[in-house]
C-alpha positions in Angstrom: -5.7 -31.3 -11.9 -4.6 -33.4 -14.4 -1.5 -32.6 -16.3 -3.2 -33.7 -19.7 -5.6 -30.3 -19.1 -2.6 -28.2 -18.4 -1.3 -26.3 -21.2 2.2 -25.1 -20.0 3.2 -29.0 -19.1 1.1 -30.1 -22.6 3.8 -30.0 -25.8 1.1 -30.1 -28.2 0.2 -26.4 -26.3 4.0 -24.8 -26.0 4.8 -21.6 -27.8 0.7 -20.8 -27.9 0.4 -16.8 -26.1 -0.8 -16.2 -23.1 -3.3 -13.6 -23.9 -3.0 -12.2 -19.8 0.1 -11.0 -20.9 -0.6 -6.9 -21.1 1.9 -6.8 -24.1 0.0 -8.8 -26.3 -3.6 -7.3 -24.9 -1.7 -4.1 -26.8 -1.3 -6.2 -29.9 -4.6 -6.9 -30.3 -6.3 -3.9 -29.0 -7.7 -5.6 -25.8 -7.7 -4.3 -22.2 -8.0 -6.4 -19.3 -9.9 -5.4 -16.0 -7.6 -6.6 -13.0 -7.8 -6.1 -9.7 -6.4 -4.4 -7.1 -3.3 -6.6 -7.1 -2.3 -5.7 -10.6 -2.1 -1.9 -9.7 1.5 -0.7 -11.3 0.5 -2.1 -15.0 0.1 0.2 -17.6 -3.6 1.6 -17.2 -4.3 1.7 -20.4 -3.9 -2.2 -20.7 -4.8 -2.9 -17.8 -7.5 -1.2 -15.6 -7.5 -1.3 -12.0 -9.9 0.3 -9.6 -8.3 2.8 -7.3 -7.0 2.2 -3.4 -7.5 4.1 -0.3 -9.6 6.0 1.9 -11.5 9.1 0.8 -11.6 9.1 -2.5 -13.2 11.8 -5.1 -17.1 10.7 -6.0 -15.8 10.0 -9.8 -13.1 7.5 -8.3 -16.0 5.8 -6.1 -18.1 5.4 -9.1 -14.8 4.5 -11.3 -14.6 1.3 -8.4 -18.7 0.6 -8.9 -18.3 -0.1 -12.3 -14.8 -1.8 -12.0 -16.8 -3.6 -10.1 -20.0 -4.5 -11.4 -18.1 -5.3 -14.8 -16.0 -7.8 -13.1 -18.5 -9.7 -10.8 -20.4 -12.1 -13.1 -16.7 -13.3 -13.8 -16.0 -13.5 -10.9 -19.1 -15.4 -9.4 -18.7 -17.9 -13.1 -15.0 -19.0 -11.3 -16.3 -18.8 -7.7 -18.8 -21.6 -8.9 -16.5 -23.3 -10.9 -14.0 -23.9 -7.6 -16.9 -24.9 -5.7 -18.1 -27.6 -8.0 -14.6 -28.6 -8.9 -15.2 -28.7 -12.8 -12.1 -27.8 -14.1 -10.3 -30.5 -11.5 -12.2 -33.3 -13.4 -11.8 -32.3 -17.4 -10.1 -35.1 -18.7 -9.8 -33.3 -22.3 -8.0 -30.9 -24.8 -7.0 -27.3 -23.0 -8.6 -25.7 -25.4 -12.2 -27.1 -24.5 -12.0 -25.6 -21.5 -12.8 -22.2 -22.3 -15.8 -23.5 -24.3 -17.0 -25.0 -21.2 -16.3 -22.4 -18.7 -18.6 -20.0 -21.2 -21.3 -22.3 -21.1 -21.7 -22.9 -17.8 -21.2 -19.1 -17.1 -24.6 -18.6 -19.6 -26.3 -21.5 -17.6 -25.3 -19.8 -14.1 -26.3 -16.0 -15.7 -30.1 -17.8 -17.1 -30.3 -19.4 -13.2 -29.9 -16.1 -11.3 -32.1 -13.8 -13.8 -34.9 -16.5 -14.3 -35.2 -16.6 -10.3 
């Protein structure tokens, strides 16, 4: 990646939040849905489906739609590593949200129109 596109080695982007910090989700009134390697945070910040074997039906479905909130996301970066986009930006950090959205809609129109 280049260091250009990297905002914690870019000084025009030090001292800018990290909104994945769970203390400043609070501040704004955000919550964050994590995954099972974030269990421990506070739940109400950040939510977590549950581990383990035999779980209660309204833990199962809890899990469902932990998990069917979380997978276009998770697809959008899935193709995003496998086309290498965000290795190649040569431009401002802050772009690279913009474009991660976009191609997120395009990948979202592809798989509904077929």
């Amino acid at each position: 990646m280049d260091l250009r596109c990297d905002p914690r080695r870019d000084p025009r982007h030090r001292g800018r939040p990290d909104l994945a910090d769970p203390r400043l989700l609070a501040e704004h009134g955000l919550f964050a849905l994590g995954d099972k390697g974030y269990d421990g945070l506070d739940r109400n910040l950040v939510i977590t489906p549950f581990k383990g074997k035999g779980k209660p039906d309204w833990q199962k479905e809890h899990n469902r739609l932990h998990a069917r909130l979380r997978g276009p996301g998770e697809r959008m970066f899935a193709q995003l590593k496998k086309w290498a986009i965000l290795d190649q930006l040569r431009c401002d950090p802050a772009w690279t949200t913009h474009i991660a959205k976009a191609l997120q809609v395009l990948n979202d129109y592809e798989r509904s129109a077929g």
